[in-house]
C-alpha positions as a printed Julia matrix, in Angstrom:
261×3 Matrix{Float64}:
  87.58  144.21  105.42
  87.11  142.71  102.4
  85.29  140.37   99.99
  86.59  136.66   99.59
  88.4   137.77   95.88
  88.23  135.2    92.64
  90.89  135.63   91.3
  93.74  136.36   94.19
  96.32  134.12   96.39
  94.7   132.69   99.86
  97.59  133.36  102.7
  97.05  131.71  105.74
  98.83  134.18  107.68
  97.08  136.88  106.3
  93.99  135.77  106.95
  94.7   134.17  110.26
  95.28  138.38  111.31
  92.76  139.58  110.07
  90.56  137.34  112.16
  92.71  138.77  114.87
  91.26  142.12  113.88
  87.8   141.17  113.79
  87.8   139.81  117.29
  89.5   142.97  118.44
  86.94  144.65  116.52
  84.31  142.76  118.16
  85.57  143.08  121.48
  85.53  147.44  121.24
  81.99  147.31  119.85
  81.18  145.44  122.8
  82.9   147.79  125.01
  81.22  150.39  123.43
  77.8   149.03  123.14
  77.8   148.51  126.94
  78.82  152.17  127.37
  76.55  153.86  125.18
  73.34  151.28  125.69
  73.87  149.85  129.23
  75.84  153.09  130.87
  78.78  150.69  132.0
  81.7   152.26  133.7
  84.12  152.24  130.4
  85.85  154.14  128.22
  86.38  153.85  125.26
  87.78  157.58  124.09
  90.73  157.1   125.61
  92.87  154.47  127.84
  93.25  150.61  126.82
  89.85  150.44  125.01
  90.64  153.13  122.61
  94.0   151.84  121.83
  92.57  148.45  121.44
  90.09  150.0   119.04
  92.78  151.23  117.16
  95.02  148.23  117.04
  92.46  146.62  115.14
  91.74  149.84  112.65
  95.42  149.56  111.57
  95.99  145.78  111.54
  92.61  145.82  109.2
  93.94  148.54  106.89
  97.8   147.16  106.57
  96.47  144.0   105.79
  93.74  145.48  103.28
  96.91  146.94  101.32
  98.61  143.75  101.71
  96.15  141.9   100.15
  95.55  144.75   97.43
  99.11  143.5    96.11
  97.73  139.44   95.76
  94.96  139.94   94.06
  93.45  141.56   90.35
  90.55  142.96   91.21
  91.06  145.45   93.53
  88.87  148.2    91.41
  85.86  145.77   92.1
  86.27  145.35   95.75
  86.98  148.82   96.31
  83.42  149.65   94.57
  81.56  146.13   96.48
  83.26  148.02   99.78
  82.18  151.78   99.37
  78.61  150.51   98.71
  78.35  148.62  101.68
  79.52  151.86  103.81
  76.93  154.0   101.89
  74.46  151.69  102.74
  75.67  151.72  106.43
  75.62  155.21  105.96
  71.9   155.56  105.02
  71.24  153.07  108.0
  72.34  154.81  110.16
  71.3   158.12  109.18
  67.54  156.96  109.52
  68.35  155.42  112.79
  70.01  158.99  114.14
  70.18  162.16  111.73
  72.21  163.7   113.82
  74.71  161.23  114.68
  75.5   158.91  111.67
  78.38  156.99  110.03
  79.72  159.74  107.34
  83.12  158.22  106.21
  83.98  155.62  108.04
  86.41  152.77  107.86
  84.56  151.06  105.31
  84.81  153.88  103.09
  87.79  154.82  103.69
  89.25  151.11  102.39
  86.69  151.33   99.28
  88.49  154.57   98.21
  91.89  153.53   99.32
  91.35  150.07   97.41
  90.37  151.78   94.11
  93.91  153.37   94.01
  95.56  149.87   95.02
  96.05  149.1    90.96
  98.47  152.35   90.77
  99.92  152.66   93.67
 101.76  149.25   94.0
 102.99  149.86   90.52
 105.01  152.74   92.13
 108.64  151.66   93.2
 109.22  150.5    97.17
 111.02  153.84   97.61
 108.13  156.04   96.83
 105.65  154.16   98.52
 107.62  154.64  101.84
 107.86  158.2   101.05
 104.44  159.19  100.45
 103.0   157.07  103.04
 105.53  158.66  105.86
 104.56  162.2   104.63
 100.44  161.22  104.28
 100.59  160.19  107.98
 102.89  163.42  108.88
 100.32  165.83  107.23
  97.6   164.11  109.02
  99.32  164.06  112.48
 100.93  167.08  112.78
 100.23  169.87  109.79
  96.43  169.06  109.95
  94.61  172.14  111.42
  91.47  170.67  114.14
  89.39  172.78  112.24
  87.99  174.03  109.12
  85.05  176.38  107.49
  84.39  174.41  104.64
  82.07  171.29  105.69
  83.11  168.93  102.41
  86.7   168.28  103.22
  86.47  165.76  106.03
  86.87  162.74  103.88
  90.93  163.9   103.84
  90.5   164.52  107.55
  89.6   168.21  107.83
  86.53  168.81  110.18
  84.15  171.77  111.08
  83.97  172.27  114.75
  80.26  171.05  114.65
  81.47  167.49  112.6
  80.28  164.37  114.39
  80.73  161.11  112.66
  80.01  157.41  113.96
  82.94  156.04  112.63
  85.72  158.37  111.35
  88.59  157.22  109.4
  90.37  160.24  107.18
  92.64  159.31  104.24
  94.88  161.35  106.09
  96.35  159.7   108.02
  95.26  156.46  107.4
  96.31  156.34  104.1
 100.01  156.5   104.26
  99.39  153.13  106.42
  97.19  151.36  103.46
 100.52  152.5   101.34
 102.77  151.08  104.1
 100.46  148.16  103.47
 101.27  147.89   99.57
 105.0   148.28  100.58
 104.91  144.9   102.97
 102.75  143.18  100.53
 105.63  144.08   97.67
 108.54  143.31  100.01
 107.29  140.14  101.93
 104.55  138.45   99.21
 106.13  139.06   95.73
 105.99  135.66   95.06
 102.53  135.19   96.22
 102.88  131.91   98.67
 102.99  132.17  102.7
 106.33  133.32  104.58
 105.27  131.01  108.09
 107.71  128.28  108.45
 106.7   126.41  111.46
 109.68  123.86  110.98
 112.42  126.62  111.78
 114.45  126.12  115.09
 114.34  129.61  115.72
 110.43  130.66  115.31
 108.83  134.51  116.0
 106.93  135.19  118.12
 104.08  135.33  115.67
 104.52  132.08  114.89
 105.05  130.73  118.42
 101.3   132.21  118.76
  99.96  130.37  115.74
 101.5   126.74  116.88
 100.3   127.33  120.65
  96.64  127.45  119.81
  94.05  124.73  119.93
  93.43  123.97  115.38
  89.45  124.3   116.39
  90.68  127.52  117.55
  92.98  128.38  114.84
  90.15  127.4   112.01
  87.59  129.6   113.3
  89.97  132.76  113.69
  91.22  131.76  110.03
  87.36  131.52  108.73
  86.52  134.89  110.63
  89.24  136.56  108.36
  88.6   134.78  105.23
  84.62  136.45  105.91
  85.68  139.76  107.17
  83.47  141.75  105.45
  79.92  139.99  106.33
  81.44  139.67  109.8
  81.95  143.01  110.29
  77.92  144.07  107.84
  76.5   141.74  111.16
  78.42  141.87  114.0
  76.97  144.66  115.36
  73.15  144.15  115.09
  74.13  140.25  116.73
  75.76  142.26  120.09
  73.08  144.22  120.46
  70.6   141.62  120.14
  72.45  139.34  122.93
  72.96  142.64  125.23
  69.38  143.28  125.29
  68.24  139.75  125.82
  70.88  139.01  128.98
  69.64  142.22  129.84
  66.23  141.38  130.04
  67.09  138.12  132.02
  68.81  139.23  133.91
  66.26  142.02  134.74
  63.05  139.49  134.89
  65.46  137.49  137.52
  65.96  140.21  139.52
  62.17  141.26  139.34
  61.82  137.16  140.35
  63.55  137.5   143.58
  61.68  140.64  144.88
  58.58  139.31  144.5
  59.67  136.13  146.17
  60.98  138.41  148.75
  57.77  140.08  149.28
  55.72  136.74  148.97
C-alpha cells in the first residue's frame, strides 16, 4: 500500500495486482468483521480465510518492493506510510487499550520502504540471499517467545503480546527483498512486460483479457489508490454491516408483529 508517487513509472500490471490485493483484502476484513461483530460461523485463524488473508499480505508487500525499484522517492513514502500506521495505531488504541494495532502491515512497509534506496543498489545475488535467510530466521530459528517486550517489531513476542495486525520484518522482509529482486530482474527498463498479442499467453494474462474493461478499470483504479483504500475500507464495512443488520432486524421485528396483529 502505497501513495500514487510523482516522480515513478505507472505499470499497468502492477497496479492491476495490487487491486487484486485490495479486494482480497477487503474480502478477509469482511470475513472477519462478521466474525468478530456479527458472531458468524467463520474462521479466519486458520483454513481458507486465513490463507486468503495472507495471499493478499504477500502479493501487497512483493509488489510494494517492486514498485520501490520504479520510483525515487521511496524515503518519502516510507515516512507518508509509517505515519498513517501510527495514526491507525493511536485509533485504535483509544478505541481498545488492550487490543490495538502495534506494528502492523502498514508499518511494517513504511520501515521496509525507507531501506528500498539501499537495498536495490545491492547486486541480484545478495538480495536473494538475504531475503531466503530473513524468511528462514523468521520461520524456523525464531523462538515463540521472549522476556524483553520491545523486540516484536523483528518478530519476537512476549507470551502476553496481542496485536491487531501483526506483520514482523522477520519474515516478511526477506519477501519485500524478493520484491526488489523481481522489480530488478523483470522492470529494469521501467515499461510493462504484458504482451497481449503473443500466441502463447500466461495464465496471468489470459485473466487480464477475459475480464469485462469496466471491470478491469476499477480493479486498476483500486490499485493505483491503495493506500486511501485500505485508511477507509474498514470504517465503510462496518458501516454497511450494521445498517443490513439493522434491516434486516426491523424486518424481522415487522413480521412478528404482523404475526401477532
Amino acid at each position: 500500500m502505497q501513495p500514487t508517487p510523482s516522480h515513478s513509472y505507472r505499470i499497468m500490471e502492477i497496479d492491476f495486482l495490487r487491486g487484486i490485493a485490495i479486494i482480497l483484502m477487503i474480502i478477509f476484513h469482511l470475513v472477519v468483521d462478521l466474525r468478530d461483530f456479527y458472531f458468524y460461523n467463520l474462521e479466519y485463524l486458520r483454513g481458507f480465510w486465513y490463507l486468503e488473508g495472507k495471499l493478499s499480505a504477500i502479493l501487497f508487500i512483493v509488489i510494494s518492493g517492486i514498485s520501490s525499484t520504479l520510483g525515487r522517492n521511496s524515503i518519502r513514502h516510507g515516512l507518508t506510510i509509517f505515519a498513517w500506521a501510527m495514526l491507525l495505531t493511536v485509533i485504535t488504541y483509544l478505541y481498545n487499550d488492550n487490543c490495538y494495532i502495534l506494528f502492523g502491515i502498514l508499518h511494517f512497509l513504511g520501515i521496509s520502504l525507507l531501506t528500498a534506496n539501499l537495498m536495490r543498489h545491492l547486486p541480484n545475488a545478495w538480495l536473494l540471499l538475504i531475503s531466503s535467510i530473513v524468511i528462514f530466521i523468521g520461520v524456523v530459528l525464531f523462538q515463540p517467545f521472549v522476556t524483553n517486550p520491545y523486540l516484536f517489531p523483528l518478530g519476537l513476542m512476549t507470551n502476553t503480546f496481542v496485536s491487531l495486525d501483526y506483520y514482523p520484518l522477520f519474515p516478511w522482509y526477506g519477501l519485500f527483498l524478493l520484491g526488489i529482486l523481481l522489480g530488478k530482474l523483470l522492470y529494469a527498463n521501467k515499461k510493462e512486460r504484458l504482451d497481449l498479442s503473443q500466441a502463447s499467453p500466461t495464465p496471468f494474462e489470459l485473466l487480464f483479457c477475459s475480464l469485462p474493461l469496466d471491470l478491469h478499470k476499477t480493479i486498476t483504479w483500486l490499485g493505483q489508490h491503495s493506500l486511501i483504500v485500505y485508511l477507509i475500507h474498514q470504517p465503510i464495512l462496518l458501516a454497511l454491516l450494521y445498517i443490513v443488520h439493522y434491516l434486516i432486524s426491523l424486518r424481522q421485528t415487522v413480521f412478528l408483529l404482523q404475526g401477532f396483529l
